[in-house]
C-alpha positions as CSV (number, residue, x, y, z in Angstrom):
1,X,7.1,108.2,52.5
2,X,10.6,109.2,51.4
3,X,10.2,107.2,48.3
4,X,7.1,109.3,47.2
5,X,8.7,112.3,48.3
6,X,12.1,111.4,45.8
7,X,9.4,110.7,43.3
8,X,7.9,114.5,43.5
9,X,10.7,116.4,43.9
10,X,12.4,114.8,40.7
11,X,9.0,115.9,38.8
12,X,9.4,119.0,40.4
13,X,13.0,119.5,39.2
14,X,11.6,119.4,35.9
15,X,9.0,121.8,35.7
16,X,9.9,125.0,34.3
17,X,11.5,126.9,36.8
18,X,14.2,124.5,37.5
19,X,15.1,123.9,34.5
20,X,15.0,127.1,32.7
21,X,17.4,128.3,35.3
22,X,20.1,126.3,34.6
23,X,19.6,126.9,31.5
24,X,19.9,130.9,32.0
25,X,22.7,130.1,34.6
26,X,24.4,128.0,31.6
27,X,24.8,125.0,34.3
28,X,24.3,122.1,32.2
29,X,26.1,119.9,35.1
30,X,23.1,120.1,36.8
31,X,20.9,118.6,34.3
32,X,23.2,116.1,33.3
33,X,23.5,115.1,37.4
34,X,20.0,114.7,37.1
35,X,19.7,112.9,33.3
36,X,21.8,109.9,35.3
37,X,19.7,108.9,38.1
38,X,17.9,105.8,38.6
39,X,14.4,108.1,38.8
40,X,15.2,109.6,35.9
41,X,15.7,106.4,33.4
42,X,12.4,105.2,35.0
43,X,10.6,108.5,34.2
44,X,12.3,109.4,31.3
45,X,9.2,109.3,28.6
46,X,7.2,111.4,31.1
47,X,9.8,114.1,32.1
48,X,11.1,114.8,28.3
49,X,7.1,115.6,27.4
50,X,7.3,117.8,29.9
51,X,10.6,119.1,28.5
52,X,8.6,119.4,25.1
53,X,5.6,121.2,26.9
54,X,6.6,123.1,30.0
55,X,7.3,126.8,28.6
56,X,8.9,130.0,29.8
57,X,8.0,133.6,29.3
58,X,11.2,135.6,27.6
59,X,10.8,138.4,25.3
60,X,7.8,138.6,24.9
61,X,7.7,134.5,23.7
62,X,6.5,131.4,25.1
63,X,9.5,128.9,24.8
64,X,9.7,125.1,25.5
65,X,13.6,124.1,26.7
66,X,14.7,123.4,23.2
67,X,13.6,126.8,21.5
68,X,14.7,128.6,24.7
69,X,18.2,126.9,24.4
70,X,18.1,128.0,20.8
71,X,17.1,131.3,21.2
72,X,20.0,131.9,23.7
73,X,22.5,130.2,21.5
74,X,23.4,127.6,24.3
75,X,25.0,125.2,22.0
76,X,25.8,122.5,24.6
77,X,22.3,122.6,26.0
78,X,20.5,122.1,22.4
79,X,22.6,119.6,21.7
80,X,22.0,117.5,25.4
81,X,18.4,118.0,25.1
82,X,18.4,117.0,21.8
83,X,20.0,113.4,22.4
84,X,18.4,113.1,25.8
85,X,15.3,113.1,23.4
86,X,13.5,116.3,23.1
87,X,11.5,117.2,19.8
88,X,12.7,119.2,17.3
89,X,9.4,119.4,15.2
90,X,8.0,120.8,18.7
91,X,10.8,122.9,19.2
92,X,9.9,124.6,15.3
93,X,6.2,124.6,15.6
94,X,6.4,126.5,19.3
95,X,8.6,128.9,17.6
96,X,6.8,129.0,14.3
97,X,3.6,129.3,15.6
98,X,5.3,132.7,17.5
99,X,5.6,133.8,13.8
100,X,9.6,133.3,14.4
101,X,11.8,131.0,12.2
102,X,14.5,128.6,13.9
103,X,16.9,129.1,11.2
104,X,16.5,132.8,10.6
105,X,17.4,133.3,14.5
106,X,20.7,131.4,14.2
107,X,21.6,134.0,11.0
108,X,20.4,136.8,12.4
109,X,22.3,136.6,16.1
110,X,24.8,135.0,14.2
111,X,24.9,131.0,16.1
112,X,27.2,129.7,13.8
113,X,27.9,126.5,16.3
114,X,24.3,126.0,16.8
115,X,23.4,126.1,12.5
116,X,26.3,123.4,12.1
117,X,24.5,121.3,14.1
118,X,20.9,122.2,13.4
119,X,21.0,122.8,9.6
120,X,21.5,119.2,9.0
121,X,18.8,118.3,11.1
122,X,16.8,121.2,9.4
123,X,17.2,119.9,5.6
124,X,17.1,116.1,6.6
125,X,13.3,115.9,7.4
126,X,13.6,115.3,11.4
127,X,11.8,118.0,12.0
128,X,9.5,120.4,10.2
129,X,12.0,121.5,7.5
130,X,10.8,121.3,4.2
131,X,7.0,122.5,4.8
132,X,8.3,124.9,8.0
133,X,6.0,127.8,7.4
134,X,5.0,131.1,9.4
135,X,1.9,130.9,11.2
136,X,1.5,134.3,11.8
137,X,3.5,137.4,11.6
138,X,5.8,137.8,15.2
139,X,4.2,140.1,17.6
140,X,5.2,143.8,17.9
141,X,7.4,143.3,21.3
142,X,9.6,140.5,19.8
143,X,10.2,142.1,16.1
144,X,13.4,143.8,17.0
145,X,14.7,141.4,18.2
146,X,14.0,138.1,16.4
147,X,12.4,139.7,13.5
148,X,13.7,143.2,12.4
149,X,12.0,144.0,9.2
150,X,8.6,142.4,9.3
151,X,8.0,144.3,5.8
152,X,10.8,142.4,4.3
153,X,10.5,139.0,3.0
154,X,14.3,138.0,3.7
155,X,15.7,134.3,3.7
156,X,18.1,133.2,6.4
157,X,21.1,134.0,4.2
158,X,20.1,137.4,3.6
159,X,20.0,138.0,7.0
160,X,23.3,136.8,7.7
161,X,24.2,139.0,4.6
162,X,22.6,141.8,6.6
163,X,24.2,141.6,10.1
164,X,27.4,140.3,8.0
165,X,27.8,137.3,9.7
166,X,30.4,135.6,7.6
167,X,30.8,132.1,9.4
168,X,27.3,131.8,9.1
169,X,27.6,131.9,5.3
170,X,30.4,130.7,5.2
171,X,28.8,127.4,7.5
172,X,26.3,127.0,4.3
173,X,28.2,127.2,1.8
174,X,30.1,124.1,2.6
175,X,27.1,122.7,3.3
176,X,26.0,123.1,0.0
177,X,28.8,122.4,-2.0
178,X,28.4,118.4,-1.1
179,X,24.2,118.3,-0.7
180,X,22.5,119.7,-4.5
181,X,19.9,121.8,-4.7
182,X,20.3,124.5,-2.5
183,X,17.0,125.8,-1.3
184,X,16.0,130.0,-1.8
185,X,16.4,129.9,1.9
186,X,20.3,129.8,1.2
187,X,20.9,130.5,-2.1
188,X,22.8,134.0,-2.3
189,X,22.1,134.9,-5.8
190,X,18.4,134.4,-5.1
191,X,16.2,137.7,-5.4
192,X,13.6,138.9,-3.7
193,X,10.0,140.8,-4.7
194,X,12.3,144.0,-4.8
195,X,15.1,142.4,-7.1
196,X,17.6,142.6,-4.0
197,X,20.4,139.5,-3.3
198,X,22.6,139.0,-1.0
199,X,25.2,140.7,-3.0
200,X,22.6,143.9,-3.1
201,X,21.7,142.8,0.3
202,X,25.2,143.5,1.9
203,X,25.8,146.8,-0.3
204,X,22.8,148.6,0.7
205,X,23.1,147.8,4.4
206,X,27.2,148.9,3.6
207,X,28.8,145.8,5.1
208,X,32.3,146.6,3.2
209,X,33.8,143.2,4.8
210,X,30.6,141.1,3.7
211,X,30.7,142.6,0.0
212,X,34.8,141.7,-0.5
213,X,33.7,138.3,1.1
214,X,31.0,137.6,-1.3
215,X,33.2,138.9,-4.3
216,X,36.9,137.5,-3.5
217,X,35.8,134.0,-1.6
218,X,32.3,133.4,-2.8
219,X,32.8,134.9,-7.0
220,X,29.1,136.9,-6.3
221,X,27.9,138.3,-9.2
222,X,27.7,142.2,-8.5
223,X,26.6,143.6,-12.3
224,X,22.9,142.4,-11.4
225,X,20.4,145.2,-10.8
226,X,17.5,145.3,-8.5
227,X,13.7,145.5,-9.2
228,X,14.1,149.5,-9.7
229,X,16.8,148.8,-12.4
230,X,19.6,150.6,-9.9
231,X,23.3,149.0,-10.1
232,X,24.9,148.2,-6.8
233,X,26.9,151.7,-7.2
234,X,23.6,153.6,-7.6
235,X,22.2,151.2,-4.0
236,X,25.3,152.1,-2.2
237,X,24.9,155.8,-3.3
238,X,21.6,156.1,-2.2
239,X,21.7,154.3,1.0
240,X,25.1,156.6,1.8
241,X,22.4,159.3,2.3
242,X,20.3,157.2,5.3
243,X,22.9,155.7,6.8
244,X,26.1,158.3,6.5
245,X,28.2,156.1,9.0
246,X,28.7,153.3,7.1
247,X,32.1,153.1,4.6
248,X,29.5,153.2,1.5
249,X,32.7,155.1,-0.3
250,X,35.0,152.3,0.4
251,X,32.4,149.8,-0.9
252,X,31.4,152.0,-4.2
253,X,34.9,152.3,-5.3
254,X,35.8,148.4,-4.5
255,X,33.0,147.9,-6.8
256,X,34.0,150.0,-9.4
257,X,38.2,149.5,-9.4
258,X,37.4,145.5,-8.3
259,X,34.8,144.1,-9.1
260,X,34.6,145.9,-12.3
261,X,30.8,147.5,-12.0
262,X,29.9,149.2,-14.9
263,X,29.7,153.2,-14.5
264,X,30.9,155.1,-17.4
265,X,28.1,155.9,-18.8
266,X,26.5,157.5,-15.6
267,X,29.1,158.7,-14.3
268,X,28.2,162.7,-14.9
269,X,24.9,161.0,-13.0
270,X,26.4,159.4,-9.9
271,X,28.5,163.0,-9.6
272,X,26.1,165.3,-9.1
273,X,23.7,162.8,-6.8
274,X,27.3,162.5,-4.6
275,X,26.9,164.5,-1.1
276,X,30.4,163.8,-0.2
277,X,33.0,166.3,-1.1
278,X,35.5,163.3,-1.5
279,X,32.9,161.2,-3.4
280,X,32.5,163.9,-6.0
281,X,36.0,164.1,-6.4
282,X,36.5,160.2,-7.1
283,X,33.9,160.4,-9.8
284,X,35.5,163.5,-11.3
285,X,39.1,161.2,-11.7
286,X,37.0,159.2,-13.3
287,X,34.8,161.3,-15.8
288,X,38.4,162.9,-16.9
289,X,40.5,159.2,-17.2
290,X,36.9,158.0,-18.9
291,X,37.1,161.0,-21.2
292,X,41.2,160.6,-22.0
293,X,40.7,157.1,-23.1
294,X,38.1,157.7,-25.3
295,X,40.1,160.3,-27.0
296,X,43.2,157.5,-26.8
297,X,41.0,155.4,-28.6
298,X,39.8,158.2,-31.5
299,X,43.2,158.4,-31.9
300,X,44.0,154.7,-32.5
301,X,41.1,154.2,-34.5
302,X,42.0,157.1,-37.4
303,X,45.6,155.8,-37.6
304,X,44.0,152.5,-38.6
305,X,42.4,154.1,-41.7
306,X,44.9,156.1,-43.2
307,X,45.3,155.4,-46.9
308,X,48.4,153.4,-48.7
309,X,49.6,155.2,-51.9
310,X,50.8,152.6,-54.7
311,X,54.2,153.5,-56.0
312,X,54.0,155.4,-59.4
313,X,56.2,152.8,-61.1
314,X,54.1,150.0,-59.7
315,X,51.3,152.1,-61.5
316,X,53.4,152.6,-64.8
317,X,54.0,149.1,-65.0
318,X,50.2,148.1,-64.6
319,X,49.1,150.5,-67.0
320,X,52.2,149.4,-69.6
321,X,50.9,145.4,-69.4
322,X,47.1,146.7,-70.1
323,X,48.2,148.5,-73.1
324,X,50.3,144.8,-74.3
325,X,47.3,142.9,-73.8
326,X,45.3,144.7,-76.0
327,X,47.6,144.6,-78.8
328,X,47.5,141.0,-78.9
């Protein structure tokens, strides 16, 4: 009788509601108690499906262990499920099939312990990497959160370029620099249907400290226009308008004094579409030191083609050997 009864309670300790809330409490000592008992070894094929089936409401998702570990960017639980033996192809089809993507989550919120361990998994094949594909777009009552511009087509790097989570990037990068072939999931110079990169990416959504990131550490290319033909000066100007809180005038004169963006020839342009007092002012300095080097130049360029009068004894002498030569 108290055999059968150990037997149950063990199954019951891991359905759902047990589990789950250790997972919300964050104590992963009481799943590792349990992981080491003799019941456990014995029952361990059976309880980890469970693990891969039993699910929890949150946000407005349905989440096996795994996802929900993920999605709450416990670290140390991911990793202890994962090496106990739960899936991680059915940790990315529950999510996927919820129209979220694993790897997207852990740029937008920014997981950079998690992606260290899961982006290796994610490109190696254990999972559904390669062919991991959207079922269907996420509901309305989880796109704030796990999916913020459903119009937007954006790659996991982008978002991280978005909510400027540098580790994140910086986490792929030196991924990348020893594994070829980086994937438009995290290349940063990749563009999307609307001609925006990461570089573009982080200017219009005025992340100052992402843009000198991308152009000191990362050598971004920042010249490159978007689908509309607008330069990242021209984004950063227009998006100053939506989003006036944001240090768009530190991030249009870094681009122009630093990373050398091209604006002379619009700058009477990007004046008068300027709202800010101070911004108008800026491109003024400019339009008048644009204006005195141009003159600087005209100046240089007419001293270079003043002409050299020949001596008029160089010119007697020349004229005195014609005369000899035809007298001979």
């Amino acid at each position: 009788m108290g055999c059968c009864e150990s037997k149950n309670n063990l199954e019951d300790q891991f359905k759902a509601k047990f589990f789950f809330e250790n997972i919300q409490r964050k104590n992963l000592k009481a799943l590792q108690k349990l992981t080491l008992t003799r019941e456990f070894k014995a029952k361990k094929s059976f309880l980890i499906q469970n693990l891969d089936q039993e699910k929890i409401n949150y946000s407005g998702l349905s989440l096996i262990a795994l996802s929900y570990s993920l999605i709450l960017g416990e670290i140390d639980f991911f990793v202890y499920l994962h090496k106990l033996g739960c899936s991680i192809s059915h940790m990315e089809r529950n999510l996927t099939d919820q129209g979220i993507n694993p790897i997207s989550i852990l740029c937008i919120k920014g997981y950079s312990s998690l992606l260290l361990y899961y982006l290796p998994l994610y490109m190696s094949g254990l999972g559904l990497s390669s062919h991991l594909v959207l079922e269907k777009q996420a509901n309305s009552a989880v796109q704030e959160e796990f999916n913020p511009f459903p119009n937007q087509k954006y790659t996991p790097i982008q978002f991280a370029a978005i909510f400027e989570h540098i580790q994140i990037i910086t986490i792929i990068q030196e991924y990348f620099k020893i594994h070829p072939d980086t994937p438009i999931d995290f290349d940063l110079e990749h563009k999307d249907e609307t001609g925006m990169n990461c570089p573009l990416i982080a200017v219009k959504y005025g992340n100052f400290a992402m843009v000198k990131f991308l152009h000191m550490n990362l050598r971004c290319n920042f010249h490159t226009k978007n689908a509309n033909g607008l330069n990242a000066v021209q984004i950063a100007l227009n998006e100053m308008k939506i989003r006036p809180q944001k240090p768009y005038m530190t991030i249009i004169c870094y681009l122009i004094d630093i990373a050398g963006v091209k604006v002379e020839d619009m700058l009477n342009e990007l004046m008068n579409d300027a709202e800010d007092p101070a911004l108008q002012g800026y491109f003024m300095i400019k339009m008048k030191k644009n204006c005195d080097l141009r003159s600087a130049r005209k100046n240089d360029k007419e001293s270079l083609f003043q002409y050299i009068k020949i001596p008029q004894s160089n010119s007697e002498s020349i004229h005195s050997c014609s005369s000899e030569d035809r007298r001979k």
